[in-house]
C-alpha positions as CSV (number, residue, x, y, z in Angstrom):
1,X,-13.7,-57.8,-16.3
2,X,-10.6,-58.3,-18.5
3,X,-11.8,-59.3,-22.3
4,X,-10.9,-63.0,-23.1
5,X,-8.2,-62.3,-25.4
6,X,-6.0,-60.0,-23.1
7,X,-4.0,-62.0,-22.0
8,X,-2.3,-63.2,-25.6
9,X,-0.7,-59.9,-25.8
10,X,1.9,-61.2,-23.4
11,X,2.6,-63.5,-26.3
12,X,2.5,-61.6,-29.4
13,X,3.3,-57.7,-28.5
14,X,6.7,-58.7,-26.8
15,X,8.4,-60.8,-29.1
16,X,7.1,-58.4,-31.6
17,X,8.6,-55.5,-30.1
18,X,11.8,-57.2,-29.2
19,X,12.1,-59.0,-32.7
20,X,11.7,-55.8,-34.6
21,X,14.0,-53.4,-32.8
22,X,16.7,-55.6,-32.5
23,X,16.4,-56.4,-36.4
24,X,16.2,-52.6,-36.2
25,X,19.3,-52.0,-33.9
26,X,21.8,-54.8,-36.2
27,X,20.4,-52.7,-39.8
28,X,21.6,-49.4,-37.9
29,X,25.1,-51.1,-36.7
30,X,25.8,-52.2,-40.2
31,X,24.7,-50.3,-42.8
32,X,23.6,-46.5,-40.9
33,X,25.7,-43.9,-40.2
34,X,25.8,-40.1,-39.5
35,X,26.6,-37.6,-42.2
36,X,30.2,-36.6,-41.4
37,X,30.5,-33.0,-43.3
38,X,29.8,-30.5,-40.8
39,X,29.6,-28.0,-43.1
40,X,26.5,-29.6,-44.5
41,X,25.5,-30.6,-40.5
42,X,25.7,-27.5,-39.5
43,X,23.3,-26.3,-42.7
44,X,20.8,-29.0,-42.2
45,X,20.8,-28.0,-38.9
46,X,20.3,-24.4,-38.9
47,X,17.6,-24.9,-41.9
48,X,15.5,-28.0,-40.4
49,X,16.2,-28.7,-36.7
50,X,13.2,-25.9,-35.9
51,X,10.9,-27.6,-38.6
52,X,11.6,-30.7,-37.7
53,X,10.8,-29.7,-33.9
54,X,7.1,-28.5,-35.1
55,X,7.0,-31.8,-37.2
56,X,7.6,-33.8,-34.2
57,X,5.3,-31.8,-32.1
58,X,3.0,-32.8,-34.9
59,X,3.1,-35.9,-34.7
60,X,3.9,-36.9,-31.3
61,X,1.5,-34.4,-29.7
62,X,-0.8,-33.6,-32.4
63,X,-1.9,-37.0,-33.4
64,X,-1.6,-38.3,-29.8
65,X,-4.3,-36.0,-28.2
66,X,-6.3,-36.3,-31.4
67,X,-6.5,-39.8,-30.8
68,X,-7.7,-39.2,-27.0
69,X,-11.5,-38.3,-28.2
70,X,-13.2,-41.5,-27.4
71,X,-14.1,-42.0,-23.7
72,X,-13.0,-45.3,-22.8
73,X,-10.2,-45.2,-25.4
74,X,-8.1,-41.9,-24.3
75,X,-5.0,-44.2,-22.8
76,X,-4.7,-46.6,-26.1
77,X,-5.4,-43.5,-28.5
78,X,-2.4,-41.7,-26.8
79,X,0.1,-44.5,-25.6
80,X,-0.5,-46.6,-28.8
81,X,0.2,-43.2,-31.3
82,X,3.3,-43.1,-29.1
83,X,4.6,-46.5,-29.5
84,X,3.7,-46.8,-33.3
85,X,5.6,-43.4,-34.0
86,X,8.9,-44.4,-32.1
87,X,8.8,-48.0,-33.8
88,X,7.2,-46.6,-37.6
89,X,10.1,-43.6,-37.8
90,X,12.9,-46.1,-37.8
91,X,11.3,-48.5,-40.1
92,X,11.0,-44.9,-42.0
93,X,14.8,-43.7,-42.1
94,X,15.4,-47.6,-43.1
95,X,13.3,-47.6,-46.0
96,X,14.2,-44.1,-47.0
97,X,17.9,-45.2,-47.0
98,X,17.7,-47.7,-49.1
99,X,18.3,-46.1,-52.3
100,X,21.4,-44.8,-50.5
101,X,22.9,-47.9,-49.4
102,X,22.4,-49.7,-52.8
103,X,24.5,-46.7,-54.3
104,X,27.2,-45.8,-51.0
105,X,26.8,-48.7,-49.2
106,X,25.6,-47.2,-46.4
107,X,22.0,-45.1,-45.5
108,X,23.6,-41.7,-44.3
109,X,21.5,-40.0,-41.4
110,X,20.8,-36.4,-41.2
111,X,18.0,-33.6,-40.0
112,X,16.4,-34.0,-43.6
113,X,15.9,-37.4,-43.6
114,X,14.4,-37.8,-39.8
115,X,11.9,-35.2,-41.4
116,X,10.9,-37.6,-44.0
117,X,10.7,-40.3,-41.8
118,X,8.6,-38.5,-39.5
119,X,6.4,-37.7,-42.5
120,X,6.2,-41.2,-43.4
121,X,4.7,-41.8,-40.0
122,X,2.0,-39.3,-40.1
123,X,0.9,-41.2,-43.2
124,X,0.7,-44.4,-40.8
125,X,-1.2,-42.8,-38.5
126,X,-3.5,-41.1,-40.4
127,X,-4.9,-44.7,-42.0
128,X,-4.7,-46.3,-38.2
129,X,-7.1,-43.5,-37.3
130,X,-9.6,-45.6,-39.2
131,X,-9.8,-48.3,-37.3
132,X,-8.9,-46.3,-34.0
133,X,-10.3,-48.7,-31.1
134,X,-11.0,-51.4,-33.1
135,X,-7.4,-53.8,-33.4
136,X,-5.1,-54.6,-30.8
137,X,-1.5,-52.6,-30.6
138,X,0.0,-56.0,-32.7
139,X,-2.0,-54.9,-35.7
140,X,-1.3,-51.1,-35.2
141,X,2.3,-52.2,-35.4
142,X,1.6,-54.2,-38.5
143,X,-0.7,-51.4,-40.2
144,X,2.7,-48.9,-39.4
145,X,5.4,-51.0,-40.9
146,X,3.0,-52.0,-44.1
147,X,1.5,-48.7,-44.8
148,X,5.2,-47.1,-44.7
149,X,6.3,-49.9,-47.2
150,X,3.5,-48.9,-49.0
151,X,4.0,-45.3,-49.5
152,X,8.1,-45.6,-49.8
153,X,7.0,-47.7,-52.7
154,X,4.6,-45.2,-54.1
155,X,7.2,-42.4,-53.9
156,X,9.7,-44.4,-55.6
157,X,7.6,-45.4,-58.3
158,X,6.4,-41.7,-59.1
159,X,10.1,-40.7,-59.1
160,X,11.5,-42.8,-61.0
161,X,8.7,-43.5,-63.6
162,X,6.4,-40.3,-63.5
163,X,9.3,-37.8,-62.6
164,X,7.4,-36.1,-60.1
165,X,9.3,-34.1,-57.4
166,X,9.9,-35.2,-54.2
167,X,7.8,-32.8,-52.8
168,X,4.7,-33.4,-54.6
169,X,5.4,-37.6,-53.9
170,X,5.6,-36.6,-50.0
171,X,2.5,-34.5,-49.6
172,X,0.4,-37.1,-51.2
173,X,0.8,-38.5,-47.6
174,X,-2.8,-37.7,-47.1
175,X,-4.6,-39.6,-49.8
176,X,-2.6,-42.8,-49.3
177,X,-2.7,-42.8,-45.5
178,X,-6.5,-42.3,-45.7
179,X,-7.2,-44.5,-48.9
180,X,-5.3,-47.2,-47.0
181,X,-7.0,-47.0,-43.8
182,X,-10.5,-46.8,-45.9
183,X,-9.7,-50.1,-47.6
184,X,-8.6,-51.8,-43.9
185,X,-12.2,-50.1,-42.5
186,X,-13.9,-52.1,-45.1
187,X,-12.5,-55.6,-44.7
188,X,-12.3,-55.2,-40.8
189,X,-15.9,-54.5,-41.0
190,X,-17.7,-55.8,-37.4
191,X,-21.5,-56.8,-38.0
192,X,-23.3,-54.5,-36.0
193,X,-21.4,-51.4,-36.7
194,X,-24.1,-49.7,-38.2
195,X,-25.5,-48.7,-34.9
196,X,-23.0,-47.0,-32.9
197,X,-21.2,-48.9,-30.2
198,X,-22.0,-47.8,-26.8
199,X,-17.9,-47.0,-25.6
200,X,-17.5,-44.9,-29.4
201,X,-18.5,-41.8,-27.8
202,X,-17.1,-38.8,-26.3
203,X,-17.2,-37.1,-23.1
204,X,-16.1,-33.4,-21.9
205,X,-12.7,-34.2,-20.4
206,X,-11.6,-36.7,-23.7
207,X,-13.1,-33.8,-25.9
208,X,-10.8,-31.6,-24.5
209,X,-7.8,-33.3,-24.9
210,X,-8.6,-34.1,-28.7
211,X,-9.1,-30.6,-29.0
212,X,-5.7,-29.7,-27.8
213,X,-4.2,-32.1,-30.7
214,X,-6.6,-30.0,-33.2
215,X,-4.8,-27.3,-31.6
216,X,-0.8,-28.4,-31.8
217,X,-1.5,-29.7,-35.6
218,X,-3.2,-26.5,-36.3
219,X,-0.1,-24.1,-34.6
220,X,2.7,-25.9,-36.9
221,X,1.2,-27.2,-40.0
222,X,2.6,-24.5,-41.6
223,X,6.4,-26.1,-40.8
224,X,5.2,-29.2,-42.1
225,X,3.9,-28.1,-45.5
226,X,7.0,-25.8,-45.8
227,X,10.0,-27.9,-44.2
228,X,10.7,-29.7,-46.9
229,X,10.0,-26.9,-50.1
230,X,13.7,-25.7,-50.3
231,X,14.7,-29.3,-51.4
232,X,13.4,-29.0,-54.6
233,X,13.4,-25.2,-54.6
234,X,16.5,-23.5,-53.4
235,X,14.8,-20.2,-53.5
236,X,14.1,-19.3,-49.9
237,X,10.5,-17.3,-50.9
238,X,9.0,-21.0,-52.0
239,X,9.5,-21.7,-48.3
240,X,7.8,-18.5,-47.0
241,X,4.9,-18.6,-49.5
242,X,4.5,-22.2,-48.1
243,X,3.9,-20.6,-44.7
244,X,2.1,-18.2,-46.2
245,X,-0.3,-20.2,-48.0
246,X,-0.7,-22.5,-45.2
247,X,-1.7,-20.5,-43.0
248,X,-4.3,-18.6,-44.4
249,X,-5.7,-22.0,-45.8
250,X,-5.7,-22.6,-42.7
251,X,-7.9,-20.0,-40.7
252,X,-10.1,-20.1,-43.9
253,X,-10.7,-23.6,-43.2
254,X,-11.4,-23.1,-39.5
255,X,-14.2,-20.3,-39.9
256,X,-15.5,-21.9,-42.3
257,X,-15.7,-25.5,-40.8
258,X,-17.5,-24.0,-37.8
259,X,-20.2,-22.2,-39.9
260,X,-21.2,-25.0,-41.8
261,X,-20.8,-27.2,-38.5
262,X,-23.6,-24.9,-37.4
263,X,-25.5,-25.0,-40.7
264,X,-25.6,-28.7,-40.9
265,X,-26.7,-29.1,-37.1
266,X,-30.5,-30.0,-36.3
267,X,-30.1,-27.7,-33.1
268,X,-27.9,-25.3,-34.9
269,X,-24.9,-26.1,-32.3
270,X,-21.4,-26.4,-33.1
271,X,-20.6,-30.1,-33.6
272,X,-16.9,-31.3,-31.6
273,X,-15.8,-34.2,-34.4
274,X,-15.9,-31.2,-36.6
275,X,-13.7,-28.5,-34.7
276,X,-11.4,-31.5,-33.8
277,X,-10.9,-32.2,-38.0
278,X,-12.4,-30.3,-40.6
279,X,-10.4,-27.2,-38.8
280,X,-7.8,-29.0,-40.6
281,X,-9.0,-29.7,-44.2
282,X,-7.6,-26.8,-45.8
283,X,-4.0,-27.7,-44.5
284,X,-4.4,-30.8,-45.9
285,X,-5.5,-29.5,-49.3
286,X,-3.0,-26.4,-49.5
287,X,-0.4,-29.4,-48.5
288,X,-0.8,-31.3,-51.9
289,X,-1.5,-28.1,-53.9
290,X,1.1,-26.3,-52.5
291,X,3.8,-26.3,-55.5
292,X,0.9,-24.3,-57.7
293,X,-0.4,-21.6,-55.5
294,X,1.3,-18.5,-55.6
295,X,-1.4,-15.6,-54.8
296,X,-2.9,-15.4,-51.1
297,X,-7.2,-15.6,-52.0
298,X,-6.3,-18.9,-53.8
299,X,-4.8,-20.2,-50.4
300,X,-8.1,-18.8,-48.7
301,X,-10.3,-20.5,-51.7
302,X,-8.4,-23.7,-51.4
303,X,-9.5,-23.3,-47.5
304,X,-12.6,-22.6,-47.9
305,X,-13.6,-25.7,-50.5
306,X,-11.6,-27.9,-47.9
307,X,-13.8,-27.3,-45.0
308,X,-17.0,-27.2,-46.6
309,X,-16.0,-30.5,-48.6
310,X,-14.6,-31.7,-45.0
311,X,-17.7,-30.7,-42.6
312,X,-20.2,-32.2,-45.2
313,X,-18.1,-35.4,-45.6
314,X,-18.4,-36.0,-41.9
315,X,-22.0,-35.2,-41.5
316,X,-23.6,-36.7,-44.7
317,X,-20.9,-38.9,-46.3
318,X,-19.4,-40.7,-43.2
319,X,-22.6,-42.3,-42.4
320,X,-22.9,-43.4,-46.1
321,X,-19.4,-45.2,-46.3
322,X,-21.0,-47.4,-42.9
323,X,-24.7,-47.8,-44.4
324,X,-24.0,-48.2,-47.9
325,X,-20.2,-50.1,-48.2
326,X,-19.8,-50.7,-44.4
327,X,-16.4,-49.1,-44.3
328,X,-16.9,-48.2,-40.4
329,X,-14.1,-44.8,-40.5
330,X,-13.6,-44.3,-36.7
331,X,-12.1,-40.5,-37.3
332,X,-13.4,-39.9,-40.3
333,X,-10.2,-40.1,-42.3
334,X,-11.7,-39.9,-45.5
335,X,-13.3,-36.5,-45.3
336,X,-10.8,-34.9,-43.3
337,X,-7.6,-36.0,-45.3
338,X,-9.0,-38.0,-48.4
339,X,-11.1,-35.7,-49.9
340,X,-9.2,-32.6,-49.1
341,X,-6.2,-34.3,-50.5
342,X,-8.1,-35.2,-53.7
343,X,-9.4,-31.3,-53.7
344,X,-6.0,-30.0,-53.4
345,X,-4.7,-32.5,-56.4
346,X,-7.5,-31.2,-58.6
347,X,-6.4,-27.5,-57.8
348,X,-3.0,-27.7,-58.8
349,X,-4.2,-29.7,-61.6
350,X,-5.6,-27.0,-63.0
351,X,-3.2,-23.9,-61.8
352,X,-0.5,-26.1,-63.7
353,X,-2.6,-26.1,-67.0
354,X,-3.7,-22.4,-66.9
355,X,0.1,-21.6,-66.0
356,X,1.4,-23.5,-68.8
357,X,2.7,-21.9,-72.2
358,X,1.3,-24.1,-74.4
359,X,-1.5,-27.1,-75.0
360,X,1.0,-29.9,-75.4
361,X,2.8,-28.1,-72.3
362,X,-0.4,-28.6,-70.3
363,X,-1.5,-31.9,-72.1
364,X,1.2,-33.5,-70.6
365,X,1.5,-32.4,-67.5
366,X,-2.2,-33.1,-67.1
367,X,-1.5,-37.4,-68.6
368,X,1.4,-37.6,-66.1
369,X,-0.8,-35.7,-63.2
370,X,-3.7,-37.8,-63.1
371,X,-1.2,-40.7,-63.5
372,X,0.1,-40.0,-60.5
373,X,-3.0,-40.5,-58.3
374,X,-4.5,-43.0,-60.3
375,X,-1.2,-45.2,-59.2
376,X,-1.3,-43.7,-56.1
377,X,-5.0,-44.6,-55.0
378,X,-4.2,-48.6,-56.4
379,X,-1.5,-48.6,-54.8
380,X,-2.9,-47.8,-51.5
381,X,-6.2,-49.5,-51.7
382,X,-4.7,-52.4,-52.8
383,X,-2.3,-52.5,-49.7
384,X,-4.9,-51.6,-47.7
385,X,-7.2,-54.6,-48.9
386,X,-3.7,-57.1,-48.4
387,X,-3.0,-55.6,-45.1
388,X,-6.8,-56.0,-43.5
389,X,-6.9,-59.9,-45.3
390,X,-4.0,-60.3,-43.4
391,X,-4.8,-58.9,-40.3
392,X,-8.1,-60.6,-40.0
393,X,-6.4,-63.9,-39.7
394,X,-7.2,-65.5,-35.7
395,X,-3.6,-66.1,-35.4
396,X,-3.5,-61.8,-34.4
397,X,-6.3,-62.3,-32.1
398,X,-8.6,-59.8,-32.8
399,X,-10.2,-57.6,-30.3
400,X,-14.1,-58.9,-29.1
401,X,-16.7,-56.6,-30.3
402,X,-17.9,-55.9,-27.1
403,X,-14.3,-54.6,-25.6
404,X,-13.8,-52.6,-29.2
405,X,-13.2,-48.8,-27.6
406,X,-12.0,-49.9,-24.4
407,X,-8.7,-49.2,-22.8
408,X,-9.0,-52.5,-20.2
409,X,-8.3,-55.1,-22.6
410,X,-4.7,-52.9,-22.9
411,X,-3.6,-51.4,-19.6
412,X,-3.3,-51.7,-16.1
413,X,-5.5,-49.9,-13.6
414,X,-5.2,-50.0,-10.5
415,X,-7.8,-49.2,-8.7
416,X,-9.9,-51.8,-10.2
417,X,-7.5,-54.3,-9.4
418,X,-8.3,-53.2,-5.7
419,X,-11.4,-53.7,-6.4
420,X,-11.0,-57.5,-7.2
């Protein structure tokens, strides 16, 4: 049977869609344009158009299968990452621009910049993966659009005030996407939660999908930790020690993820959230400390930490956040990119003080360092409480608790409409 409020999509998604992408198409007819020097095309192209492929795989593919684990949710996880990414990545290059167009007059449109945009969106996704199942495509849309705000604003702050590189503002993609999402899991809180909902489950066949996004993230996170390096760092070995680094953080991360999996286990079996995620942790944390490391077993240490701080998160810590603060994290966002995020800011934290020459060197650098997560997590906790006040308001129509996980109150399927 089709939930009571399935219906009002016809009357909010639509104009919704329609209103923003023609706001969307008149901002691009104005005030974008295409960078015209084609020597600098052609550079840009022969320097990002492969990393910004694996970027887009990323998040297209990546976060799109990821979001296929739950049972009854595998169409929505999939088909809503989709939608959000095509709508979020313009509202992205917009944003991004507009620094440009109060300087030029116009926001100029090259491979770089549909990197960062597409950046910006995994950010948005990562803090939607915390109330995965739980709000209708409307407020996905609306999570998107104010997270990216969000973290444009956050970047531009620690620019312009903290003079921290562009870089270091972009990778902190991770700790605002998931503090963000943490804070809308806490004021979107459904009574009940604390047992789990019969449809938040998963099966074999949705398994398998999410695995193959663990797998396409996995295969080209090193393109996204290293894509953007040579912007701040025109030496082309800062790009390859990125790769370096990332990759060996990463395969770290994944042995170690499944022995602890194992470890933690009552049966001793290999737990599937944990593959799917904590695989990942020590991309994450390599990600933020990536402008510090510069010796291979620190890459593998980073990797290490990540997935035991990751695969203990989600087996002891997850269940905590829903018991103790009832912030009900539907993918765990917290322990697979919050605290690894938070471990890789403390690590080049302190590679930065034991490189430096002198104390007032390190002093410094440690005042404006801490700084720069201390604005970082108010800003995006902060949002995040805003955005899930707002959100919570009837006017959005909220999904029913019992069709919470369930692809019916979304799409069409056939065969039960034969049925009826």
């Amino acid at each position: 049977m089709a939930p009571q409020h399935a219906q009002s999509l016809r009357f909010r998604l639509p104009p919704l869609l329609f209103f923003l992408q023609t706001g969307f198409i008149v901002v691009f007819i104005f005030y974008v344009k295409i960078e015209q020097n084609v020597q600098t095309k052609q550079h840009a192209f022969n320097n990002y158009y492969l990393e910004f492929q694996d970027v887009h795989v990323m998040v297209i593919l990546g976060f799109g299968f990821l979001a296929t684990f739950l049972v009854r949710y595998s169409f929505s996880g999939a088909g809503f990452t989709l939608l959000v990414a095509a709508m979020a990545v313009q509202w992205a290059v917009i944003l991004n621009g507009v620094e440009s167009m109060y300087h030029r007059g116009k926001i100029c449109i090259n491979m770089r910049s549909l990197v960062v945009a597409e950046m910006c969106t995994a950010s948005s996704l990562i803090a939607i993966g915390a109330v995965l199942g739980k709000t209708n495509p409307v407020h996905l849309l609306l999570i998107a659009l104010l997270e990216i705000s969000g973290f444009v604003l956050n970047g531009w702050l620690l620019q312009t005030f903290l003079k921290v590189p562009f870089l270091n503002t972009i990778m902190l993609l991770h700790i605002f996407g998931a503090f963000f999402g943490l804070m809308l899991s806490w004021v979107l809180y459904r009574q009940g939660s604390e047992q789990q909902h019969e449809k938040e489950k998963i099966d074999r066949k949705t398994g398998l999908f999410s695995v193959m996004g663990t797998l396409f993230l996995w295969m080209f996170w090193p393109s996204f930790n290293s894509v953007l390096v040579e912007v701040d760092h025109l030496d082309r070995g800062r790009s390859l020690r990125a790769v370096y680094s990332t990759y060996l953080a990463l395969a770290v991360s994944a042995v170690t993820a499944a022995g602890f999996s194992v470890l933690t286990s009552p049966q001793g079996k290999l737990n599937l959230f944990h593959i799917q995620r904590c695989t990942l942790a020590g991309g994450v944390a390599i990600g933020v400390a990536m402008s510090a490391v510069h010796l291979p077993w620190v890459a593998m240490a980073i990797g290490f930490a990540a997935a035991l701080i990751s695969t203990l998160g989600s087996r002891y810590i997850k269940p905590l956040m829903l018991f103790a603060f009832e912030c009900h994290d539907t993918c765990g966002v917290l322990s697979v990119h919050g605290l690894p995020g938070i471990l890789g800011w403390m690590v080049q934290l302190l590679l930065q003080i034991a490189d430096s020459d002198d104390l007032t060197t390190a002093v410094r650098f440690a005042v404006f360092h801490i700084c720069t997560l201390l604005i970082t997590l108010s800003l995006s906790m902060s949002l995040g409480l805003i955005t899930g006040f707002l959100l919570k308001c009837n006017f959005w129509r909220p999904t029913q608790n019992k069709k919470c996980f369930d692809d019916q109150a979304f799409w069409e399927f056939p065969h039960q409409a034969g049925k009826r």
